[in-house]
N, C-alpha and C positions, 0 to 999 in steps of 0.2 A: 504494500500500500504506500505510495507518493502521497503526501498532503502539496498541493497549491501555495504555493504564495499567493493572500491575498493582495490586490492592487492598493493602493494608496490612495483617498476620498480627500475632494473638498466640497465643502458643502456649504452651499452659498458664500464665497469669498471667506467666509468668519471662521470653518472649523474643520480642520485637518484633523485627518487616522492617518497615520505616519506607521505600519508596520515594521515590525524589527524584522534586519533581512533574513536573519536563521529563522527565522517558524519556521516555515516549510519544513524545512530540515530537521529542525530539531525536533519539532512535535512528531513527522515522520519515524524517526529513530525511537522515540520516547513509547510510539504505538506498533515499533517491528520487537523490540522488546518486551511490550507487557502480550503480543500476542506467543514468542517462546515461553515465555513465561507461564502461559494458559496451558497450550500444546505441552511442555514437561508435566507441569501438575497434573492433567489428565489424567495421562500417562503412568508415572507414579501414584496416583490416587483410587485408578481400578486396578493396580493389581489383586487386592484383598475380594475384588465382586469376580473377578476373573478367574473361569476356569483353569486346572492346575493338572496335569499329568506328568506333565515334559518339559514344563516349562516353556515350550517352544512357542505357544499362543501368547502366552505373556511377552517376551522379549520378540514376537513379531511385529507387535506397536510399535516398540523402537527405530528398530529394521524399517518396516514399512512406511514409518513419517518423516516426510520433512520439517525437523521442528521450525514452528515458524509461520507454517502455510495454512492452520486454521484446519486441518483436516487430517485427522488419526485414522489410519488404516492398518487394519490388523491382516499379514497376506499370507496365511495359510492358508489349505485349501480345506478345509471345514470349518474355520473362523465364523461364515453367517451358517452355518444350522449349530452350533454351539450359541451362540447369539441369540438366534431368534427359538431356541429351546424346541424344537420339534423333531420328531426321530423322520427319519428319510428311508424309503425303500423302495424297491425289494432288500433286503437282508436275509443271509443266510446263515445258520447258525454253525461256528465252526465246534465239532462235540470233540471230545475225549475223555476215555474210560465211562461214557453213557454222560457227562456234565459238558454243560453250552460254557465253553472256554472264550469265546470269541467272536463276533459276526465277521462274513464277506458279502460285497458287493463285488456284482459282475461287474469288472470293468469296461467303460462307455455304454454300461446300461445305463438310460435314461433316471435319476429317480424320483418320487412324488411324497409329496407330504402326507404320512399315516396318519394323523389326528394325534397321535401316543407324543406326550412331552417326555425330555428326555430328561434322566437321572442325573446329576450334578453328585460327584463326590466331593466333602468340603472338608476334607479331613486335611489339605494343606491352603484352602482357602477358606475359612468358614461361612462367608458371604459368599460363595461363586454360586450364579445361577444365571440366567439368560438376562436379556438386556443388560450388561454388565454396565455401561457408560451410563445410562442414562441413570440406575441407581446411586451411579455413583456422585452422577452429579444433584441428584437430588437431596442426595445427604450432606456434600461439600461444596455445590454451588456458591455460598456465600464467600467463603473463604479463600477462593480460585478470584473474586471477581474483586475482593477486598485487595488482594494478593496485585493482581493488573493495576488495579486504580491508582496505588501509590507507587507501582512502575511509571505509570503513564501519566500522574501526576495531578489524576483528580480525584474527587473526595470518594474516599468511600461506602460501600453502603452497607 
């Protein structure tokens, strides 16, 4: 995001706005920061709602954002059905000694949404469950936007 220099006003011969020439600039810089600032916090702040086997979902946020740019992407390739908490199939169940050890899916089988929400183990996240971001922003919202404000230099709320 570039902010403008605003122009310089006179207004009816009597009363000049004389802007200082860094705005632009520096208010620019003051809001490329508090938006890293948002993007890390995020970031850091679901991991505790975010699913946990591998850790590899977790440290894909990372991976997958440019901090900075106002937009977390997690790029695994099951990140949105963990997300959005619904089991996907056809699934197969893989058995051993007569117990279901495991599912497969056919691969470039198509798959559809079962209705069946999926099971979250929270035993190394105790909050992980689907829509991870937005719980989490609904419990730490304030504190991310507190956090920006006195980055960016205005009050906060």
């Amino acid at each position: 995001m570039i902010i403008k220099q605003p122009k310089d006003m006179n207004i009816n011969g009597s009363l000049k706005f004389k802007w200082d020439r860094q705005f632009g600039s520096l208010t620019t810089e003051k809001l490329n920061r508090a938006q890293k600032f948002i993007d890390s916090e995020c970031i850091r702040l679901m991991k505790p709602y975010t699913p946990f086997r591998n850790g590899f979902l977790e440290k894909s946020a990372t991976l997958g954002t440019v901090i900075g740019s106002g937009k977390i992407q997690q790029i695994t390739p099951y990140a949105r059905y963990l997300y959005y908490g619904e089991v996907y199939g056809p699934n197969f169940p893989i058995m051993e000694n007569g117990i279901v050890i495991g599912w497969y899916s056919i691969p470039k089988m198509k798959k559809h949404p079962t209705g069946r929400n999926l099971k979250y183990n929270a035993s190394k996240h105790p909050q992980a469950g689907k829509m991870w971001f937005e719980r989490m922003k609904a419990d730490r919202k304030g504190e991310i936007l507190r956090g920006a404000a006195a980055i960016a230099g205005g009050k906060p709320k």
